[in-house]
N, C-alpha and C positions, 0 to 999 in steps of 0.2 A: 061666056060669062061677062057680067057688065062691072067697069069699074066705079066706086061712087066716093067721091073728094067729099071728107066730113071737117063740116066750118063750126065755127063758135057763133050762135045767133047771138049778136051784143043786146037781141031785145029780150031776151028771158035770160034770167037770173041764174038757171040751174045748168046753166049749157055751159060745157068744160067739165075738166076733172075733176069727180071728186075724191078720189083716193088711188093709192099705189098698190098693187098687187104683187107679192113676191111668191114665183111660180116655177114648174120645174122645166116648162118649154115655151120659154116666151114667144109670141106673136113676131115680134121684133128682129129676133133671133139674136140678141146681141146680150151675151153675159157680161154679169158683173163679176166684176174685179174684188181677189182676195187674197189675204198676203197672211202668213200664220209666222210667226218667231222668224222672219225675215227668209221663208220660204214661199214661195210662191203657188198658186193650187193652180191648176188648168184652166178651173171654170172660174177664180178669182176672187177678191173683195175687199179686207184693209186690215191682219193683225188681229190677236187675241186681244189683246190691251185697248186698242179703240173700238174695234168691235166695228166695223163700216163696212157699207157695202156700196161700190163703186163702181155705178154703168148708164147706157143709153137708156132716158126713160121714154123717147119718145124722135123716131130718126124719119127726118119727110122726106116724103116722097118713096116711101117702103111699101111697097104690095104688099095689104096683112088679106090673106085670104082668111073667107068667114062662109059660114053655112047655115042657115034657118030653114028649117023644114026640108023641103026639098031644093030648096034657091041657093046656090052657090054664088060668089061674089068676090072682088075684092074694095077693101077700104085703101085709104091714105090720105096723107096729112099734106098741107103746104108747109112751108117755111115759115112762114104770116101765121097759121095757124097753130105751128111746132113752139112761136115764141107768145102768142098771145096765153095759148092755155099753162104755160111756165108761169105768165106773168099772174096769170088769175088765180094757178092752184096755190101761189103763196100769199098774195092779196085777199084770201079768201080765211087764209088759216088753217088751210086742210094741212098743217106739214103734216100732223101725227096721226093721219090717215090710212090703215092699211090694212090689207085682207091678205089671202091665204087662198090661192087657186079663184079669187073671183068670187069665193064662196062664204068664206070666214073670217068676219072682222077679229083682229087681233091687234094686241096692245104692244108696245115697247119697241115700235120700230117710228123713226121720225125724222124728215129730209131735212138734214143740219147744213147741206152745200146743194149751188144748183146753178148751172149754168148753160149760156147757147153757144156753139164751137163757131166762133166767126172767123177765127185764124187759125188752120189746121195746123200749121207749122212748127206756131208756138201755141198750142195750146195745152190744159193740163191734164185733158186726158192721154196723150203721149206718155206721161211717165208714167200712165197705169199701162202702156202697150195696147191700147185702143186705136184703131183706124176707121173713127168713123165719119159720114162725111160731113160737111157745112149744115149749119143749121140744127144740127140734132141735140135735143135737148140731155144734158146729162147730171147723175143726181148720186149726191152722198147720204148716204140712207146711215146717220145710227141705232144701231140694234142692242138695247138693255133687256129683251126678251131673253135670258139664260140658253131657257129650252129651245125656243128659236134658231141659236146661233148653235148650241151644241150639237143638236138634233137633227136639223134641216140646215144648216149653212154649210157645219163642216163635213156632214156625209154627204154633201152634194145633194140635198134633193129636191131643193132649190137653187138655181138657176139664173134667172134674170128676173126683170122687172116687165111688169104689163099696166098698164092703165088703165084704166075704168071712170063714165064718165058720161053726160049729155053731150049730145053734136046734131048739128043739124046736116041735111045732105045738100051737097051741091050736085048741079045736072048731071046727070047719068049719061054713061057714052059703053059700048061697047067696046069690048076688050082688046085691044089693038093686039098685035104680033108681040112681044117679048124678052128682049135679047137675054135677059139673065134666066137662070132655071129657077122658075118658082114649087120645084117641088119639095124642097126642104119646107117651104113655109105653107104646103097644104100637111105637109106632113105636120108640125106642128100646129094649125088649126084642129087636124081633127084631131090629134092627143089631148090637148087642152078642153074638147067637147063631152069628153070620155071623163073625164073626172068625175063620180057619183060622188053626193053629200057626205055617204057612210064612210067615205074612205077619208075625206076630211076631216070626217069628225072624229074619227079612230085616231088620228094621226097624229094630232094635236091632244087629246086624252090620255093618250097611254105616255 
């Protein structure tokens, strides 16, 4: 399989993110953070009272395996490219940007905090119990959507965050050796492929 480094072309206007995705197996693999009457949830986020949800929207240099047709692949980000489209998705006014499996634009969710981890040591996703590394972009999401937070936050069936987005590709290289297991994130590729429209749209209806 080949790897392909996806850049921001600074000559088209549409290249970058344009909205947040809040899903039940992100690409990323990296949950948001959630904290309910000063109880803490496994998969995480910020309290009944504020209603937030706090995690990686975007970590470089992460193998996201991806599948078209029959072509298997992987993406990833640089550093360069982790802080420009941060700087654009909010330059641009997309904060209140956000869908539902990739699928389903949805209202009441909107990136109130956001920032790049340039000092792991002291940085503030530490007090949410994040270990993620330099560079990765991270994002406080608040959620005024009721059903949203009721329904899909607190019974877990959302997850993390994913992006969605123009990019251009940079040269293609063949997939070198790879010390980390990347099978957790084909495995979350192809669950994420598997989502049909109906079941979205049920989901959010009922």
């Amino acid at each position: 399989m080949k790897i392909v480094e996806l850049i921001i072309d600074e000559t088209d206007e549409q290249s970058g993110i344009d909205a947040i995705s809040v899903v039940e197996y992100p690409a990323i693999e990296e949950n948001f953070v959630a904290l309910n009457d000063k109880k803490e949830y496994k998969f995480k986020s910020v309290d009944d009272e504020k209603k937030l949800l706090v995690g990686a929207l975007l970590v470089p240099n992460k193998m996201i395996y991806r599948k078209d047709g029959d072509e298997e692949y992987y993406i990833h980000f640089s550093k360069e490219t982790v802080r420009k489209a941060s700087q654009l998705y909010l330059m641009r006014g997309y904060q209140s940007n956000a869908t539902y499996e990739h699928i389903k634009d949805i209202d009441g969710l909107t990136l109130v905090e956001s920032w790049i981890i340039d000092d792991k040591e002291n940085d503030k996703s530490n007090s949410y119990g994040m270990d993620l590394p330099l560079g990765t972009w991270v994002g406080a999401i608040k959620v005024t959507n009721d059903k949203i937070w009721q329904e899909f936050v607190k019974e877990q069936r959302i997850k993390g965050f994913s992006i969605e987005g123009f990019f251009a590709e940079k040269a293609e290289r063949p997939l070198e050796p790879i010390e980390e297991d990347l099978s957790s994130e084909i495995e979350a590729g192809l669950k994420l492929l598997e989502v049909k429209y109906s079941i979205v749209e049920a989901d959010l209806k009922n």
